[in-house]
N, C-alpha and C positions, 0 to 999 in steps of 0.2 A: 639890515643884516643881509647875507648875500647865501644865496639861497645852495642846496645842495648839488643842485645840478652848475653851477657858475661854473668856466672854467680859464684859471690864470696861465696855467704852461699850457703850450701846442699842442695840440690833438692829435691820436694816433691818423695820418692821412688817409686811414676808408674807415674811420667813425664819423657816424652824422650823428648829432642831437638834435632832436625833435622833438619841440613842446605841443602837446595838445589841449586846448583849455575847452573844459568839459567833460567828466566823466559820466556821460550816462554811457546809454547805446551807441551813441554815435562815435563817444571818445573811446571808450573801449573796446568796440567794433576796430577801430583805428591803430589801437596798442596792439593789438593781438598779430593784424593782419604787416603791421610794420616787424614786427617781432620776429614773425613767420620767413616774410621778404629777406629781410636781411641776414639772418641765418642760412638761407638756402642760394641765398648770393655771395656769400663768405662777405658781408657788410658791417661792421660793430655798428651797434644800434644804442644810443642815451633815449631814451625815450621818458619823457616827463607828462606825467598823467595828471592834471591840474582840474579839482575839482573845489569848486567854493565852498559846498560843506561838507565836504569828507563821503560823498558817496561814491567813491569811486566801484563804476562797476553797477552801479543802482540810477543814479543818476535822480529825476525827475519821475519817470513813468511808476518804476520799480521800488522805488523806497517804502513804500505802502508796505504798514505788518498785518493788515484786511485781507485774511485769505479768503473772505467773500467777492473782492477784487479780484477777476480772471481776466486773461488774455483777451483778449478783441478777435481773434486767431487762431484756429487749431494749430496744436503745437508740430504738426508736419513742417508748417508755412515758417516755422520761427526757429529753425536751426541758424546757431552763427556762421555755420559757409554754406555757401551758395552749391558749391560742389558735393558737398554730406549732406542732405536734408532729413539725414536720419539722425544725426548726431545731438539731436538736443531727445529725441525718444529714445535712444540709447542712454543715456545720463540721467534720464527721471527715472528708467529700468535697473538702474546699476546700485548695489547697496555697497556704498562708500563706508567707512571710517564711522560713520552716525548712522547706518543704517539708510535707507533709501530716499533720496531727498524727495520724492510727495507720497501718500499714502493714498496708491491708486495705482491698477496698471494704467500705463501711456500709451493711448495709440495714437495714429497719426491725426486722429480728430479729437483730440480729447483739449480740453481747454483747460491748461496750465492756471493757478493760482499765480498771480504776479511776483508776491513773493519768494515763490522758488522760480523764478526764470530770471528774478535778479539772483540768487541766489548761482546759479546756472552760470553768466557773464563772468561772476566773480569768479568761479572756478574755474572756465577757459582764459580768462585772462589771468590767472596765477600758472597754468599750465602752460601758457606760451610762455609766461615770463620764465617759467624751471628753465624749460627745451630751448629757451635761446642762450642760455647761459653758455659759456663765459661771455663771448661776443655779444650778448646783447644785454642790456641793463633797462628793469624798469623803476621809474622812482613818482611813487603816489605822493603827490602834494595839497593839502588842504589849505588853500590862500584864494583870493578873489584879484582876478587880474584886470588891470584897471586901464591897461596901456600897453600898447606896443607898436616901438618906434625902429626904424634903423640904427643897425651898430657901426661906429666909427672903426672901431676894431674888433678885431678875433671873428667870432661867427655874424652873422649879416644881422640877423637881428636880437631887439634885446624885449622880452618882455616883463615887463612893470608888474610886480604884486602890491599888494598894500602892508604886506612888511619887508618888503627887499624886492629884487630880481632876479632871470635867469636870462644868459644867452643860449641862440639855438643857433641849428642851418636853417630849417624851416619849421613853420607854425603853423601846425590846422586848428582852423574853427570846429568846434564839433559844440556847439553852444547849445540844440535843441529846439526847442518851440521857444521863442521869445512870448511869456506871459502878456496878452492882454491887457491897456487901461482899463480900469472900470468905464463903462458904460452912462456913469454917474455921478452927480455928484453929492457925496454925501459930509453927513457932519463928522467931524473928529471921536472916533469911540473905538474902544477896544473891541466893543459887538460888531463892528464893520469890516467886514475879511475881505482884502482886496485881492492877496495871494494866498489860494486854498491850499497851494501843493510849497510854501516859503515852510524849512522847518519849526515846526511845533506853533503853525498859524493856525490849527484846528483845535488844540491842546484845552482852551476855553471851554469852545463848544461840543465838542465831546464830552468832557467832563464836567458836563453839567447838567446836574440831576431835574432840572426845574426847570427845561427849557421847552417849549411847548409849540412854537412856531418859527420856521425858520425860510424866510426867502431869497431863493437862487436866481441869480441872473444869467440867464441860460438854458438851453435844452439839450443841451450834447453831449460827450461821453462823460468831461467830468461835472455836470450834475449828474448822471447816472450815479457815477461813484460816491459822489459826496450823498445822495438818497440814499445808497444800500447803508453808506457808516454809519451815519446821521440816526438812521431809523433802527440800527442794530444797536445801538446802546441809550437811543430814548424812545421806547415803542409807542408812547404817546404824541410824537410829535405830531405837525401839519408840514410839509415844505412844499413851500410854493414855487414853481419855476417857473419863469417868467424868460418870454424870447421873441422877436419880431414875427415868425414865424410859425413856432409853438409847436413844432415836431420835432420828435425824438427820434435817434435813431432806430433802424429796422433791427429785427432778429436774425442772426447768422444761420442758414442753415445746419450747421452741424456738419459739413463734409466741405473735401477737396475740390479744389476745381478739377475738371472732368477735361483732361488734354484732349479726349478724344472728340470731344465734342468743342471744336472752337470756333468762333464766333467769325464771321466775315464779313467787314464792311468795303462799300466800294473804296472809300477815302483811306482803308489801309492799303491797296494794293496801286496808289500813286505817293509817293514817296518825294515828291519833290515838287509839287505843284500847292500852291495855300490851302488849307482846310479851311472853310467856312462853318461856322457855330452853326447856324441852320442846317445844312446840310449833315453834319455831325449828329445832330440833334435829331433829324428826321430820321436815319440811319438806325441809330441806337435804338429809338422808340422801335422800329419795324422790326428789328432783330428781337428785340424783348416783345415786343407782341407776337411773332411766331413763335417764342418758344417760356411765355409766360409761369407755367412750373420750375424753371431754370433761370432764372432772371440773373440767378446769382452768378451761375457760371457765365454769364452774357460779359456783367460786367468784369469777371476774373480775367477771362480771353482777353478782352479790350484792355486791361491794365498794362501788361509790357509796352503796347502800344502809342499808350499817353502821352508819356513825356515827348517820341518826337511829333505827334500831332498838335501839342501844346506849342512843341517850338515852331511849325507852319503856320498856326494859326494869326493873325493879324494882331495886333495889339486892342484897336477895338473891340475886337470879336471876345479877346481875351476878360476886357472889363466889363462887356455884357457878360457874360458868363458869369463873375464875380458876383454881379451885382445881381442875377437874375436868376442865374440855376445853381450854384455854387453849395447851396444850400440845399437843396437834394440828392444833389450828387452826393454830397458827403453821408447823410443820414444812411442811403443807400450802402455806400462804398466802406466807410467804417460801420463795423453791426456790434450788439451786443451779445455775447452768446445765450441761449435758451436759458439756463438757471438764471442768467441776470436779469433777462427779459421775464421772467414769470416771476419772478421777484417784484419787479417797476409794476406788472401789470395787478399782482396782488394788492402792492402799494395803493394803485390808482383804486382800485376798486373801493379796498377798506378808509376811501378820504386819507391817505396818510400822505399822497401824494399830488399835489393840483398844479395843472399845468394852465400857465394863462398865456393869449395868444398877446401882446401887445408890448411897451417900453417904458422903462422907469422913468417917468417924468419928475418924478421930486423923492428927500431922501430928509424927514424931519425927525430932530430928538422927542420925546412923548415921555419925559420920565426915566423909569426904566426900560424902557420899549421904544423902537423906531416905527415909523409912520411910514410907509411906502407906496406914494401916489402911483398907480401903473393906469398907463392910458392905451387904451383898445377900441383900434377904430372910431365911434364917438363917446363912449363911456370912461369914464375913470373912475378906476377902481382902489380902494383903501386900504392895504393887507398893511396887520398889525405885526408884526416880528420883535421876537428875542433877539433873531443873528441876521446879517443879511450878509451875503457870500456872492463875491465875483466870478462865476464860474463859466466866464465864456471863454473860455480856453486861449491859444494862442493869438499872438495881435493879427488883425489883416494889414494893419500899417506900420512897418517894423523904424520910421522916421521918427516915430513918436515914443518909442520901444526906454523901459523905464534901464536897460542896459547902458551903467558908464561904459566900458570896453565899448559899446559899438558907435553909443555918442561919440567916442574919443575917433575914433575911425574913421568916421567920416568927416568929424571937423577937422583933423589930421590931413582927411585930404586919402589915407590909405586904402581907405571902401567906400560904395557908392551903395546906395541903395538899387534895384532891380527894377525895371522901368513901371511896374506896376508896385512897387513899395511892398511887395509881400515877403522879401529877402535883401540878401545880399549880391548884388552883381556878380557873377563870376562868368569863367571861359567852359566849356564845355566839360573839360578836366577838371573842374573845380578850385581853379586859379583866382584869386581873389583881386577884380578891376578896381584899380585907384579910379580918383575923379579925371582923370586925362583918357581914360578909356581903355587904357594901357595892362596886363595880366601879369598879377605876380610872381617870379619865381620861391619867391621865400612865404608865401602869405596863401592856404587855401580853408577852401571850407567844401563840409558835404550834410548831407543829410535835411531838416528841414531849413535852414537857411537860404537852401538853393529854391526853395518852391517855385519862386517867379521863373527859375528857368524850366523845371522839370513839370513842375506842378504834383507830379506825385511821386514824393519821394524824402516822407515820413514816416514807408512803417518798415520792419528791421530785412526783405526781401530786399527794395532798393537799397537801403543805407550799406548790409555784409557786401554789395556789390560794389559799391562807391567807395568804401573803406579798400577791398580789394585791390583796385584800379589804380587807388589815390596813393598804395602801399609801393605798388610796382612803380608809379612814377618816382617816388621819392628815394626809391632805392636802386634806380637805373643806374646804369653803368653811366652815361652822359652825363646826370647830376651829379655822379661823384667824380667823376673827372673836373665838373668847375668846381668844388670842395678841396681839388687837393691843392697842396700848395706851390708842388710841382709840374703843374699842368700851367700849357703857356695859354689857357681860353682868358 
């Protein structure tokens, strides 16, 4: 069947169609800012918001109805433009049609429930969709996109659903975290969740009265989350998480970075010469040991910075890091906020929650119960489970990535993986490089895809800026002059 956005007669010549496949943050970050673009450049805009299970606006992070689940963020940091950072405090302030969407005033440190900051997306992106009307149209799609290839005719390219397709001008990736393999391998059971965040993959084990141990594979933010659900609707439980390293994230101070206080390293103030991991390394330590109460602001300052030090950095240096500090840094850089943390930490106290340092070496049926061999340094250990849950969050190898669209991709020949496998190859602009090396004009991606080039540029301060950037390209005066049909490019 041929989908709503198809189009058989000629295009008005300064309408683009643009399919984004993806609606979380990144893809709706993406509708909004193209929506924006092209009404204030007199542009008609088709703009097709393609989300596999219907969240558009929610996506992954935000679909959770766990309003024990809060932001990672004070909601100062998590406004949708870069340019308003008041405008998502404004909106949790304003009593709407329902009365005020959270029950709390909002200040700029207050940590937003997840479910109303999806809730929030939703609404900026229905109000770009009103204010770009007439010129600009958006059309939410619930389909799983399985392919996309060049078009022989009409718009350049066509992408594949798995009940029909559409054609566009251009295509963003806005795809998210690529979910993690397990870690493991286990036997065929309905008790074995490999995707915690697939819908209605938790539906079992939450509703289940009788479940009394459950082991996570992982220590990072989502087993945080799947502890706080897990333990709010079975207070008897045990969950065990289990991780190479066996730390958890740190606690978010509770406030803003402090502009006035920013951070200076020697390796920010040469801009073109290679950064070395060590010296980096050495740098950061001396910066945060002079100012130890502030550590947090240490690393806030240093964040704009990242990405192009990531991009000076050596490719070695790059897979040391990976491999060797990657995992502090993050604990560090992503926090939990205080209520979630005195949560975990009550958790740990009262045994509800045990953290073991070591890797699932085996994964056997027992009955009704799995058998979960974990080995730690020379010991192996036996933990008995109801459930055992994959919760080590996104892949580090995105070649292995259980994604057909990206499988298709790259055996297509149309993307490459990122020389360190953490994403998708792209150009600075977030052009999407085929296998010849070459940047696409029809094909981009932003947000976590890009890691290998950015490194950080997963939480929604880089993305509203990337969606910005990515907006204005695609609605330049230059790209629609090769769009039209009377242009001799």
């Amino acid at each position: 069947m041929l989908r709503p956005m198809d189009r058989r007669s000629e295009p008005d010549r300064r309408t683009l169609t643009v399919a984004i496949v993806g609606g979380g943050a990144s893809g709706t970050l993406t509708a909004v800012q193209l929506l924006r673009s092209g009404a204030a450049r007199g542009v008609g805009m088709r703009v097709a918001l393609i989300d596999q299970y219907g969240r558009h606006g929610l996506g992954v992070a935000y679909s959770t109805d766990h309003d024990d689940h809060l932001l990672n963020a004070v909601a100062g940091q998590m406004s949708a433009f870069h340019d308003d950072p008041d405008h998502l405090i404004r909106w949790a302030n304003t009593a709407g049609p329902g009365g005020r969407p959270v029950d709390q005033d909002v200040t700029d440190t207050t940590f937003l429930p997840r479910p109303a900051y999806g809730r929030y997306l939703r609404e900026v992106l229905a109000e770009a969709e009103q204010e770009a009307r007439p010129g600009g149209q958006l059309t939410r799609l619930t389909a799983e996109v399985i392919a996309i290839r060049p078009n022989d005719t009409g718009p350049a390219v066509r992408v594949v659903l798995g009940d029909g397709h559409l054609d566009a001008d251009v295509v963003v990736l806005a795809t998210g975290n690529t979910p993690a393999a397990p870690p493991f391998d286990a036997p065929s059971s309905s008790r074995v969740i490999t995707d915690p965040w697939h819908p209605g993959a938790l539906a079992g084990l939450l509703g289940c009265a009788g479940v009394r141990s459950v082991v996570i594979v992982g220590t990072g933010l989502t087993t945080v989350d799947l502890a706080v659900a897990i333990t709010s609707v079975s207070p008897r439980v045990v969950v065990h998480a289990v991780s190479r390293h066996g730390l958890l994230p740190r606690t978010h101070p509770g406030t803003r970075p402090h502009p006035d206080r920013p951070v200076w390293l020697p390796v920010i103030s040469r801009t073109t010469e290679p950064v070395r991991l060590t010296e980096l390394s050495w740098q950061l330590r001396a910066a945060i040991s002079a100012n130890p109460e502030n550590w947090h602001d240490v690393l806030c300052s240093l964040r704009p910075y990242v990405p192009g030090l990531w991009r000076r950095m050596p490719t070695a240096d790059k897979r040391a890091f990976l491999r060797h500090l990657a995992r502090y840094w993050e604990i560090h850089r992503h926090l939990v906020p205080a209520p979630t943390a005195s949560r975990v930490a009550a958790l740990r106290v009262g045994g509800q929650l045990v953290i073991h340092r070591g890797r699932v070496q085996a994964v056997r049926s027992a009955g009704e119960q799995l058998r979960v061999l974990v080995e730690s340094d020379a010991d192996t250990v036996e933990l008995q489970a109801d459930w055992l849950v994959n919760g080590t969050g996104s892949t580090t190898d995105v070649t292995v990535t259980a994604s057909p669209l990206l499988r298709e991709l790259f055996r297509a020949g149309l993307a490459r993986p990122d020389p360190l496998r953490l994403g998708i190859d792209a150009s600075v602009q977030g052009a999407v490089v085929d296998s010849t090396g070459t940047p696409s004009d029809v094909l981009y991606t932003l947000g976590p895809p890009l890691r290998g080039l950015w490194y950080e540029t997963t939480a929604i301060p880089e993305i509203r800026q990337q969606a910005a950037a990515l907006a204005q390209l695609i609605t330049s005066d230059a790209r629609l002059a090769q769009r039209r049909p009377d242009s001799a490019a």
